[in-house]
Each structure stands twice: as structure tokens, then as C-alpha cells.
N, C-alpha and C positions, 0 to 999 in steps of 0.2 A: 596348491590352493590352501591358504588358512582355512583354522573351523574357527568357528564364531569368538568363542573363547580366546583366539590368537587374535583376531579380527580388533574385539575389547582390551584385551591388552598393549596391543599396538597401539591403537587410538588414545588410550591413557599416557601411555609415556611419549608419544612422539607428535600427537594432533594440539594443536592449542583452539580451545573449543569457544566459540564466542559467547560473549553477555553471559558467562558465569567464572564462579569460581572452579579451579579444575579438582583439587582433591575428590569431590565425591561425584563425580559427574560418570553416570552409565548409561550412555545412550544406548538406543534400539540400534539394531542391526536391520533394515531395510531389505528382506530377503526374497521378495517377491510384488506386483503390483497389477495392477486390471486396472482400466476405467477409474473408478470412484475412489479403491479399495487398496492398501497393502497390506503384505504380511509382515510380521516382525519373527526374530530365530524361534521361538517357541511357538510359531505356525499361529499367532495369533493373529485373526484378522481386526484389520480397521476401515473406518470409514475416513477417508481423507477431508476432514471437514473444515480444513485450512489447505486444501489445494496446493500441501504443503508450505510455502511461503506467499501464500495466493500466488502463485505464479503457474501451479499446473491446470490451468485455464480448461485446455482439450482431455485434462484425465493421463491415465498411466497406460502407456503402449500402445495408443494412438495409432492404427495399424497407416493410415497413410505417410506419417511422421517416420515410422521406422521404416514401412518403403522409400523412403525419401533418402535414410541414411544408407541403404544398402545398393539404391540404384544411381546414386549422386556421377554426374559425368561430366561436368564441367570443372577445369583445375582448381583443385580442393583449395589451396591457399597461392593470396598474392597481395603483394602489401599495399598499402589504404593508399598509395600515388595513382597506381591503375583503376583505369574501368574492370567493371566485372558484369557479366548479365545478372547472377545473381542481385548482385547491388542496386545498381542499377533500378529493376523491375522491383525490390522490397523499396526501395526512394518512392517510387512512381504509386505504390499501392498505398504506402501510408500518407502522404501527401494526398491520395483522392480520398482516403477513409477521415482526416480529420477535418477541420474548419475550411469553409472555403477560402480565406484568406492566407491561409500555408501556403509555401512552394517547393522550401528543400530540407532537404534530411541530413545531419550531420551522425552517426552511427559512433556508439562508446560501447563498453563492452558491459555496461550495467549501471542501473536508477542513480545512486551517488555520485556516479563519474559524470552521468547526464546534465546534476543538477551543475557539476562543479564548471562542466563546460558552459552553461547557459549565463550562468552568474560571470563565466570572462568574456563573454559576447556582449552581453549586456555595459558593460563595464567601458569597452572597448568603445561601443557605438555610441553611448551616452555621453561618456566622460566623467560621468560620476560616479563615486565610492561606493555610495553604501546600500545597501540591501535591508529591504524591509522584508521579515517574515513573520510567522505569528505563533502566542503559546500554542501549546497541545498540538501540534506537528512535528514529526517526521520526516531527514529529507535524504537521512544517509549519515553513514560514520566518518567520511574520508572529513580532514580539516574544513571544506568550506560546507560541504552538507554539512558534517556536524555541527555547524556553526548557524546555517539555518535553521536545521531542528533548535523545539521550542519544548522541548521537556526534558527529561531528565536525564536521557542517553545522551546529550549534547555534551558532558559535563568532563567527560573523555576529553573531549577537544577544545578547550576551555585552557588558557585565558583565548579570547576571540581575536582575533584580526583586527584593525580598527575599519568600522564601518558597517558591522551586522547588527539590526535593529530590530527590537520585538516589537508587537501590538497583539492586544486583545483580541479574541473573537467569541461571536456568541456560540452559546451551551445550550443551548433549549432546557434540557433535564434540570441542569442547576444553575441557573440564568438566577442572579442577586437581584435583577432590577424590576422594577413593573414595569406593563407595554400590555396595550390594548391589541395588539393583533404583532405576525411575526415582521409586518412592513415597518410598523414602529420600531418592534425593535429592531430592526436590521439600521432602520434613520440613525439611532442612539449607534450603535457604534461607527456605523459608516461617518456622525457628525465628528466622534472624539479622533477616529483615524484625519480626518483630514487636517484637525487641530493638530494632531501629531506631524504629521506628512509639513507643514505651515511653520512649525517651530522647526523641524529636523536642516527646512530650505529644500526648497525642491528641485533646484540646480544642483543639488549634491549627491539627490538618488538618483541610483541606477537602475532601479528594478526593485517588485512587489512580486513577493513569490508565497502561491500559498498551493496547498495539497485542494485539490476541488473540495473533494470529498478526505476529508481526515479518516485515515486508515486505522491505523495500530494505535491511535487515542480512543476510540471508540466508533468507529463510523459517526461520525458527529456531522449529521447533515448540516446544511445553511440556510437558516428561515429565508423566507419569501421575501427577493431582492436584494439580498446580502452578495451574493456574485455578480449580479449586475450590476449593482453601484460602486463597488472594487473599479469594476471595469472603468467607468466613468472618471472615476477618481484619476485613475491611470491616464486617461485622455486626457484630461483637465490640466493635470502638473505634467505631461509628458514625462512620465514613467511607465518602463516597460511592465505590461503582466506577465508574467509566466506562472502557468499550471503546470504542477507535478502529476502528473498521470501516471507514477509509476506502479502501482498498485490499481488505481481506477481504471485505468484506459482497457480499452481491445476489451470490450464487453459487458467488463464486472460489474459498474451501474445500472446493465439495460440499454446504455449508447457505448458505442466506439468509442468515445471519450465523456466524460462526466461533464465537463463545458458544454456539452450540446444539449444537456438537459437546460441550463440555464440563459441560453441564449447570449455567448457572448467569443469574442474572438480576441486569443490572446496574441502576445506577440509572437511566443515559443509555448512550446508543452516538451516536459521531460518525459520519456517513457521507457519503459523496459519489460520485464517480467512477463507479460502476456504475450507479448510479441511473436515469439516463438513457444508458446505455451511450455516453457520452462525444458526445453528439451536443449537447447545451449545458450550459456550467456550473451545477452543483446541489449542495448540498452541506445539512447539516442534523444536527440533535440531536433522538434521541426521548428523551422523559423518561416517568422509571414514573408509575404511577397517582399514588403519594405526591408525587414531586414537582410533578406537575401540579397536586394540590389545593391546596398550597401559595401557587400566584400565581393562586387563586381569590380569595385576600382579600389577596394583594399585588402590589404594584405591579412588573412585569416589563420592569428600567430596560436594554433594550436595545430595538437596531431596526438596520435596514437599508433602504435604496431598492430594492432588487430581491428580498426578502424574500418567497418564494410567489413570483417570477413565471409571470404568466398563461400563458405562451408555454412556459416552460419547464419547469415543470410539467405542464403537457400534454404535451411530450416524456416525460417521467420516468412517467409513465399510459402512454404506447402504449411504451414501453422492459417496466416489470411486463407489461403485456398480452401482450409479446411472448413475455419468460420461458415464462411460464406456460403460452405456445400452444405452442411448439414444446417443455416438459418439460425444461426447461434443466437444472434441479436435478438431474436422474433422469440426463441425458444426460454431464453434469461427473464422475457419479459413475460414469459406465462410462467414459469415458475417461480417471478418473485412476489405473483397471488398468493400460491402453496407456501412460499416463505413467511410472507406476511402474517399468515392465519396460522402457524405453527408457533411463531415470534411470540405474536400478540395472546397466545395461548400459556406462555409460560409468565404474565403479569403477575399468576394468584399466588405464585411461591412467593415464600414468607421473606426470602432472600435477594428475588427481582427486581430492581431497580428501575429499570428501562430496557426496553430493545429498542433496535433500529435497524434499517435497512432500506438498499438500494437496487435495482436488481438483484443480486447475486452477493452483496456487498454488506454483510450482518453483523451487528454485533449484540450481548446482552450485557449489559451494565449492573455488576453486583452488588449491595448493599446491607451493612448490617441493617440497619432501621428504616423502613420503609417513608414513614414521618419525619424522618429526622435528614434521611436520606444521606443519612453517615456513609462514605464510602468503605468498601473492603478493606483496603489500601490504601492511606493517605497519602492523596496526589502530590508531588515535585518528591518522593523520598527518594533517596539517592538509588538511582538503576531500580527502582519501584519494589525499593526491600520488602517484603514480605514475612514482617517482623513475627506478626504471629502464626504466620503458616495459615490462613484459611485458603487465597490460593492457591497454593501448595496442593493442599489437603482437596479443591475442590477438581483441578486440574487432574488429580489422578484417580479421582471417582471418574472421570471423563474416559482414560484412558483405558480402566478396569474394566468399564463399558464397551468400549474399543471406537471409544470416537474421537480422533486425534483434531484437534485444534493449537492454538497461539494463543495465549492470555498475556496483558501486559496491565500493570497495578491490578484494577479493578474493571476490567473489561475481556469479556472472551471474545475473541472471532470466528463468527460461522460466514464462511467465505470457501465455498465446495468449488471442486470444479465445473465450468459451465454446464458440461453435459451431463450432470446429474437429472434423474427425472423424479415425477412425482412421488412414485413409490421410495425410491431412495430418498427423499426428503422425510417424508413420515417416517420411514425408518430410522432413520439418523437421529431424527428431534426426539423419535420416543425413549432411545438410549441418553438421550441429552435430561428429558424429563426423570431416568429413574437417576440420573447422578443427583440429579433437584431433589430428587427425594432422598436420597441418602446423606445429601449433605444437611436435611434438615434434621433428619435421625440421628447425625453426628455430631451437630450444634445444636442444640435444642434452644438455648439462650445465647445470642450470641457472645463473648467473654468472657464465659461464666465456665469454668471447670473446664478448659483446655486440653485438652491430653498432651502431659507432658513430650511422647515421642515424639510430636509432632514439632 
């Protein structure tokens, strides 16, 4: 057995680490975990306030999850041609958990692959090229996610394919434009998208793809009407919707999926991460009635080797089961009260910009100048450099605290896992609030006298 020390060395010379540079990269050692909470080699504990990739949904050692792994009795693996019961029953549960207008499940092994199969389904059924997606989304690193994504991690996968198209979306926080109420301005883009959608030829797209709810940009909700007029638009030019749920879905909003807040039924939804509350890779496309009858009489030219796995699948079955026992949905939506009033509680630092949140789904938007609402981080820098270190610098007051979170430019994510409860919320936030505090005791002006080490 390595010790730690072997553990960090290995990993430096032989791991290739994502979204950084590797010379100085020392990651934690992940040495223990409970519920809400891990340790790291120096027995320090945390609060998992990123559910580590928002994906650990049900918490850490989830005792029905590991009975699941020890008692498993149906043949562990068998490739994605057969039936499985496994398969099978995880098809049949998330088909009744999403829109009523779903029927079948196509299973990928994680959110990027989801999206990349949805985008050839689409393609296939329609006959058109191109794909509309929008800035300040996220949809995966593989060439055609990446290609969807609408910020700065896309830039990897870049030059694009021909056919991937951006559009604006509203900001709430830093919305340029005036609008008497969020239905106007939802009108104002919803008008310029269809001018876009008009000009592009709408026998040439194949599909409008957006995250419901934008994740790793900021939880950036969508004023009132904004998802449902997408919808519309989509019926109108027959172009397919597809929601990315791969973050949202299986709870994190307060619904099964974040489309059922807004009233609307897409053609497909990508998912993954929650599904098996991050205990094994799963990822997957449901398609509606319509496009399932479709490769009734055609030929459906994809596949994968672990497509349905038996094993993993059966995780993703006692993952639902689990939900469902303990009222997860019911319990996300009483604590995203206590979310709320912990959020709205941190406006008064000098450095708070916005919060937001959805059930379970947080983020706080940080800024130099509150007036001016200069961001941290100036938004598109390439991979969201952090030229002067205040992220840097504010992310690891976070951790010194021992509250582990995700920061991207100028945005943190408080995205716990579901079964966190009230206590652990005030606890968490009030570690959250002394890093606010230090970080003002740290900057006092923000650009003013830097510390060089940093």
C-alpha cells in the first residue's frame, strides 16, 4: 500500500490532471468520507459543498449504495446488444421520472458523451447540420460538447466543425438592456433568437440545445418565460429542444429535472451525474415518444462498449430507490428555504455580487465593486485565467475553512449533496461567511497593494 507521499508523487509524474497546468499542481488525497463530509491525508475534515462534481447527490457511503455493491447477483457485465434486468428497470424508472412525453433511454457512460449522442440523433432525424447553443454554457470537453459549450473551456476544441452556432441568453445580474418586468425581457431575446433562427434557415438546424439551468457559469436562472418561449420557437421552425440535465436533473433544482419547473417537454434531455449519485459512471439520452418511433423503422448508427452496463445500471436502480425512500425531492425543496436565507444573507459583503439558487443548485457571484459590478475575473479570459490571484486567493480561505467547493472565473458553487440537512447548512455557510471575512481583511481595497506571493 503507498503512503500519501508515494500516493502525490505518483500522481505528479504519471496522472495528467485536468483544467490546469501540471508543474505545480498538489492535489488532496481523499482519505476518508461520511455523508456530507471528507477527510483529506492531514485528517482534515470538509464539508463537501460541491457534492464534489455535483454528482455526489446521496452523500459519501450511502449505506444502501454500498450494500448494493456487495450484494449485486445478477451477471456483473454484458455488452450493450443484450437485455439486462438491470437495464431494463433503470430505462423504465427514468422514462416515468421525466416528462410525460419520454419513452426510451439510450445509456452513455457520462454528460459529454450524452450530449454528443443527442446532437447525432438529432442530426440524423432532421437532416440538418447545425446546432444552436448559447454563451455562458457548458456541455462537455469531447469535440462536439466542446463545441457546444459557450465560454471559454470550448477553446480546447476549437477550430469547430461546421454547423455549431451560438446565441445570447439573459443575465439577470448583468442584463445591458432595460425591460419592465423578466416577461419582457425574456420577449427581447426570445425576438432576436428567432431573427437569428430566420437568417441561419430553419431547414438547416437540427437542434437547440441549452443547459435548463446553467451550471458552472453561475447558476444563471431564466426570467419568467424564457424556457417556454425556447419551446415554442422549437415547434414553430421544427427544431428539436434538447435540455442538458447533466448537472440539473435527479433532484438538484427541487424537480427530477429542471424542465418541470418550467413547463415544457423537450424532445431529449442529456443526463448523467446524479443518476447513480456518482458512485459509477452513467450518463444517457431520453428521447420523446416521436423520436423513438422514428428508429422503429431506422437504423440507430451509434453504439458503445459499456452502453446499459449491467453493474452500473444496477447502481443507477438503488441510487432512484434511494431518492424515492428517503423523499429527497420533498426534502431539497425544504432546504432550499434554509438555502435561500443563508445566500441572501451574504449580500452585505463588500465583495458580493449576487447569489442565486435552485433547490439545491447555488451559486455567489463575486465582485470587485459592487456599483460598478466589475467582475472578479474578466469573463471569456482564456480557461478564466486568474491573472491576479483573488480567486486563487479566495478559494483557499474556503478550503482553510474546510469547505470544499468548484469556482469558475468569478462564480463559486454551493451545490451540497441532497441529503444535507439544516444544521449542516448553517454550518457550512457560517465557514463560508468567515472566508468573506478574511477575504475582506485581505483586500481591503480591491487592486490596491497586492501581495506579491500571491
Amino acid at each position: 500500500m503507498l503512503t500519501n507521499d508515494q500516493i502525490k508523487k505518483a500522481n505528479q509524474h504519471y496522472v495528467l490532471q485536468p483544467w490546469s497546468k501540471q508543474a505545480k499542481r498538489n492535489p488532496k488525497i481523499i482519505t476518508d468520507s461520511e455523508g456530507i463530509y471528507f477527510w483529506d491525508e492531514n485528517n482534515k475534515k470538509f464539508y463537501d459543498m460541491n457534492a464534489q462534481l455535483v454528482y455526489a447527490n446521496l452523500g459519501h457511503k450511502h449505506p444502501k449504495i454500498i450494500e448494493a455493491f456487495n450484494q449485486f447477483k445478477e451477471l456483473e457485465i454484458s455488452a450493450p446488444g443484450f437485455a439486462s434486468e438491470s437495464k431494463a428497470k433503470l430505462a423504465q424508472k427514468i422514462v416515468d421520472l421525466a416528462p410525460n412525453n419520454m419513452a426510451k433511454v439510450y445509456f452513455t457512460t457520462a454528460g459529454a458523451e450524452a450530449n454528443e449522442q443527442a446532437l447525432k440523433m438529432a442530426k440524423a432525424i432532421t437532416g440538418g447540420y447545425k446546432i444552436f447553443s448559447r454563451y455562458r454554457s457548458y456541455h462537455g470537453s469531447t469535440l462536439g460538447a466542446g463545441n457546444l459549450t459557450g465560454e471559454s473551456r470550448r477553446l480546447g476544441s476549437e477550430p469547430s466543425p461546421p454547423g455549431f452556432v451560438k446565441f445570447d441568453m439573459p443575465y439577470l445580474y448583468r442584463e445591458y438592456q432595460n425591460f419592465e418586468d423578466e416577461k419582457a425581457l425574456s420577449a427581447q431575446y426570445l425576438t432576436r433568437l428567432e431573427r437569428q433562427i430566420t437568417s441561419e434557415g430553419p431547414d438547416t438546424i437540427a437542434a437547440l440545445v441549452i443547459e435548463t439551468i446553467p451550471g458552472s457559469n453561475g447558476v444563471l436562472l431564466p426570467p419568467d418565460g424564457y424556457i417556454k418561449g425556447i419551446e415554442k420557437l422549437c415547434r414553430r421552425y421544427n427544431i428539436m429542444m434538447i435540455c442538458d440535465e447533466v448537472m440539473s436533473g435527479f433532484g438538484r433544482s427541487g424537480e427530477w429535472f429542471a424542465c418541470d419547473h418550467y413547463d415544457v417537454q423537450p424532445d431529449m434531455i442529456t443526463f448523467a451525474k446524479g443518476v447513480t449519485g456518482g458512485y459509477l459512471p452513467l450518463g444517457g439520452v431520453i428521447l420523446s415518444k416521436e423520436l423513438s418511433t422514428y428508429y422503429d423503422d431506422n437504423v440507430f448508427l451509434s453504439g458503445a462498449t459499456y452502453s446499459g452496463h449491467t453493474l452500473v445500471c444496477e447502481i443507477g436502480n438503488v441510487a432512484i430507490e434511494s431518492y424515492e425512500d428517503m423523499d429527497l425531492i420533498k426534502h431539497v425543496k425544504q432546504m432550499e428555504i434554509v438555502m435561500n436565507e443563508r445566500l441572501e444573507k451574504l449580500r452585505v459583503y463588500k465583495y458580493v455580487g449576487d447569489v442565486r439558487n435552485k433547490g439545491l443548485f447555488g451559486a455567489v457571484e463575486l465582485v470587485k465593486n459592487k456599483q460598478t459590478k466589475e467582475p472578479l475575473i474578466e469573463y471569456g479570459t482564456a480557461q478564466g485565467n486568474d491573472k491576479q490571484g483573488y480567486m486563487r486567493a479566495f478559494s483557499q480561505l474556503l478550503l482553510d475553512e474546510g469547505f470544499y467547493t468548484f469556482a469558475h472565473e468569478s462564480h463559486v458553487l454551493v451545490t451540497p449533496p441532497l441529503t444535507i440537512t439544516a444544521v449542516e447548512i448553517n454550518a457550512a455557510m457560517d465557514l463560508f461567511e468567515n472566508a468573506l471575512v478574511r477575504f475582506e481583511e485581505q483586500f481591503p481595497k480591491m487592486n490596491e497593494g497586492y501581495p506579491a506571493h500571491l
